[in-house]
N, C-alpha and C positions, 0 to 999 in steps of 0.2 A: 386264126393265128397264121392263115397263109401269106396274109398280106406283110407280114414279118420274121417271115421264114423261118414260124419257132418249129420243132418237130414235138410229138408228144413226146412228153416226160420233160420239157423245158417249159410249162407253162402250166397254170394249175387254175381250176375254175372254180368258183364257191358261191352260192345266192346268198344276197341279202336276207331271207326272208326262210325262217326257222323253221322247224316240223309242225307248230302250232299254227301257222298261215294252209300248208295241206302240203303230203307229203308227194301228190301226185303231179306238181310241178317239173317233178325230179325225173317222172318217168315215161316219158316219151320218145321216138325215135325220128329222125329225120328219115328215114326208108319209109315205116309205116305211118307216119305221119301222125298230127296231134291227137292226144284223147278228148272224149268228148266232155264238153267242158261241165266240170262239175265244183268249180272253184270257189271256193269262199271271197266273200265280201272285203274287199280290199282292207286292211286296220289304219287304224288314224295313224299308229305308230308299227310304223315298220323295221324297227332293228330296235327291240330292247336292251335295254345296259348287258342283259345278261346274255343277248344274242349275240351281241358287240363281240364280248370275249370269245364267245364260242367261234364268230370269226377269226378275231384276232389268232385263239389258237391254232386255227386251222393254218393262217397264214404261215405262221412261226414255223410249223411243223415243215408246212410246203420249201419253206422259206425262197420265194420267189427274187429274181433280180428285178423283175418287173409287176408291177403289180397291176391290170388294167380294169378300167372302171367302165359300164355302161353304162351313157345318162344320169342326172341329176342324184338319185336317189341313191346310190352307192356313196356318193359325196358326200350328201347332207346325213343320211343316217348311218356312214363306218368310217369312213377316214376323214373327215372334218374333227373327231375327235382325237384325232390323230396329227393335225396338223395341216390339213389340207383347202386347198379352197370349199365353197361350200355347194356352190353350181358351177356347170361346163365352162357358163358365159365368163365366169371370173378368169380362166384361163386363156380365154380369148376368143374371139368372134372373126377372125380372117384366115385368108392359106397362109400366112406367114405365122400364126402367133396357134391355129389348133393342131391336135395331135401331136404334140413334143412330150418329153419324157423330163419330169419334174421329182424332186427329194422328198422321199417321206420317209418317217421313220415311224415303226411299229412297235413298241414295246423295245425300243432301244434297237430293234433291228433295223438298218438302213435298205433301201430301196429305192426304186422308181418308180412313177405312179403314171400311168399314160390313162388319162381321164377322157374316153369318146361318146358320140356320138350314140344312144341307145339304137339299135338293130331296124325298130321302129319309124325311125326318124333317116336312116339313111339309108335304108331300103324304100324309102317313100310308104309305107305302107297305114293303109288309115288316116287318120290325124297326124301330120305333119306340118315340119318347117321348113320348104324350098332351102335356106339358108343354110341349114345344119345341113341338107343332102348334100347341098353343092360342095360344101367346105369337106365333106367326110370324101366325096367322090374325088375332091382334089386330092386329099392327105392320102389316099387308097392307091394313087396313081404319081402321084411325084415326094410323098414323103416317107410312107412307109415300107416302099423298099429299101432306103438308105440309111433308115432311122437306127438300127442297129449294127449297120455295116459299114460300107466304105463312106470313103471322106466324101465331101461335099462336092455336085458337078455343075457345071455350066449347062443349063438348056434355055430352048427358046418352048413355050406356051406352044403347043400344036396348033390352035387356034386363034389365039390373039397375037402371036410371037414375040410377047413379053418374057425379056431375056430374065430369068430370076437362076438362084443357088439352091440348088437342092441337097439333103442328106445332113444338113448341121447336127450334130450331135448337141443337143442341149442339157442343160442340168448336171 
């Protein structure tokens, strides 16, 4: 949440994936680093109707302005039922159309939905997509410092000196 200058207490985290997938997801430390893995076997179905609400509650309770999604899987199994795209790519595949903040509403409550990039993918890490890093490494460095703040600026591309607008407030 640095990349958006939220401080704690303005942003709220919550997994997809229930106490019935393993609770030990929950408990590790980036100091000591991950546990060893002892994970259960991915489910075909990962957010039950009944997990849904338990998110949705959570959300209501947090009640966030924003609400952000890693990767694919937050979409198609919580806020697709909600009203939202259902993969990243629907919301767009370039630096001009990824990472913008888009309407959703949860149980009648309104919000923003800023839909990125899984952690995975734009850290290069493992199985990856050149394309999603590039597009995240862009929105990291010319979109989301402006995304929640000032108006929009004039720059030229460091490297290619492609003059484009930065900071549009979208949605």
């Amino acid at each position: 949440m640095d990349r958006l200058s939220l401080e704690p207490g303005h942003w709220y985290a919550v997994e997809l994936l229930g106490e019935e997938f393993g609770s030990k997801i929950r408990s590790y430390s980036p100091v000591r680093g991950l546990p060893a893995y002892d994970f259960l076997a991915v489910p075909s179905i990962l957010a039950s109707a009944t997990r849904r609400l338990e998110i949705e509650g959570e959300i209501l309770a947090a009640s966030p302005e924003v609400l952000v999604t890693l990767g694919d899987q937050p979409l198609k199994w919580f806020t697709q039922h909600c009203g939202s795209q259902s993969t990243l790519g629907l919301y767009g595949k370039t630096p001009e159309t990824y990472g913008w903040l888009n309407d959703l509403e949860i149980a009648g409550s309104a919000m923003k939905l800023l839909p990125l990039v899984h952690p995975r993918q734009a850290g290069r890490l493992g199985s990856h997509s050149a394309m999603w890093s590039e597009l995240h490494l862009h929105w990291a460095a010319d979109v989301a410092p402006c995304l929640l703040g000032p108006a929009p600026t004039k720059r030229a591309h460091p490297t290619s000196g492609v003059v484009t607008y930065h900071g549009q407030r979208r949605g």
